[in-house]
N, C-alpha and C positions, 0 to 999 in steps of 0.2 A: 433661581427656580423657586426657592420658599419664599422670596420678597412677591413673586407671581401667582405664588397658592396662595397668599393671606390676600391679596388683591382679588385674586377670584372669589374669594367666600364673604369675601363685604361684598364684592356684585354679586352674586348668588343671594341674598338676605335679601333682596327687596327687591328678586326675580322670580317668579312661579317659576314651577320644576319645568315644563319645555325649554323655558330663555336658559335657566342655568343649564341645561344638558348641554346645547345647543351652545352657551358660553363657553363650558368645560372642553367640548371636543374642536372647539375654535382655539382654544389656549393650546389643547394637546398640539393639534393642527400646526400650531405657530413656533411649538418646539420642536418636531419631527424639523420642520421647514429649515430651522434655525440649523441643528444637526446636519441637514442634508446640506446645508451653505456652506458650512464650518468644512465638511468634509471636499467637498467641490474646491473650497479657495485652497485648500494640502494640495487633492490634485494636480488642479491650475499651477501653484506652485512647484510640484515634484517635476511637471510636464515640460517649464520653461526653465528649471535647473535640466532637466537632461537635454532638453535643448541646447544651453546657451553650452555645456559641456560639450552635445555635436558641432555645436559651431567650431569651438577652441580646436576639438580636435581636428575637424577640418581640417582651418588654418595651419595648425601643424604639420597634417598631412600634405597638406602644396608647399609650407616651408621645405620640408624634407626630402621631395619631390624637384622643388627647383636648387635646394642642396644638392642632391645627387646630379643634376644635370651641370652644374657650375664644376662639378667634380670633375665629368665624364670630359668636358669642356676643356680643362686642364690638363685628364691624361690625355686626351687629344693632341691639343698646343704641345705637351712635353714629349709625347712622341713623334710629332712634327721634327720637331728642336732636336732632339735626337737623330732621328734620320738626317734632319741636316748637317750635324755635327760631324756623323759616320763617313755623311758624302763629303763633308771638308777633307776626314782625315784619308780618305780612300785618294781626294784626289791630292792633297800635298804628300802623299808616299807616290802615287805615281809622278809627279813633279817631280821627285829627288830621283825615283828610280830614271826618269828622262835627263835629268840632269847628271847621273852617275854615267849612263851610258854613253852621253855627250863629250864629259870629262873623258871616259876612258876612249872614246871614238878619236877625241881632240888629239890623247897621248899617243894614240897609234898613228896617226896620220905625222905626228913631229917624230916619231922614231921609223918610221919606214922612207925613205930614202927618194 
């Protein structure tokens, strides 16, 4: 900014006072300009960091999402598996129970006469 002021006062010296006003409010002009950039490129910048952070999270949110589905998945399968287990043991107890009756049917028919 002061390497801009000593620039403008050597062009102002060998400007009549309209050009130098006219010079002076084009410099102001060119720093306001300058400021409003500086501030717009932060924006810009703030706007595609909380962006690329909605992205992330996103992504996390469907990871966690088809986490939880890969879960439900599993207790599904595991209570399949179970149930099938139950119906295994439900039916090799009635196997034993059919083969206990059988045995003792077998012994009655060799002990009655």
């Amino acid at each position: 900014a002061r390497q801009m002021d000593q620039q403008l006062r050597k062009s102002c010296a060998s400007l009549n006072n309209n050009q130098c006003e006219k010079l002076q409010e084009l410099a102001a002009n060119a720093t306001e300009l300058g400021i409003k950039s500086n501030d717009l490129i932060t924006v810009y910048s703030t706007m595609q960091h909380l962006s690329n952070t909605m992205s992330t999270m996103s992504n996390e949110y469907q990871e966690i999402v088809a986490n939880y589905q890969k879960i439900k998945d599993t207790e599904l399968e595991s209570a399949f598996h179970s149930n099938q287990i139950q119906v295994f043991r439900n039916a090799k107890i009635k196997a034993y129970n059919i083969t206990q009756n059988l045995k003792i049917d077998y012994q009655n028919q060799l002990s009655t006469p």
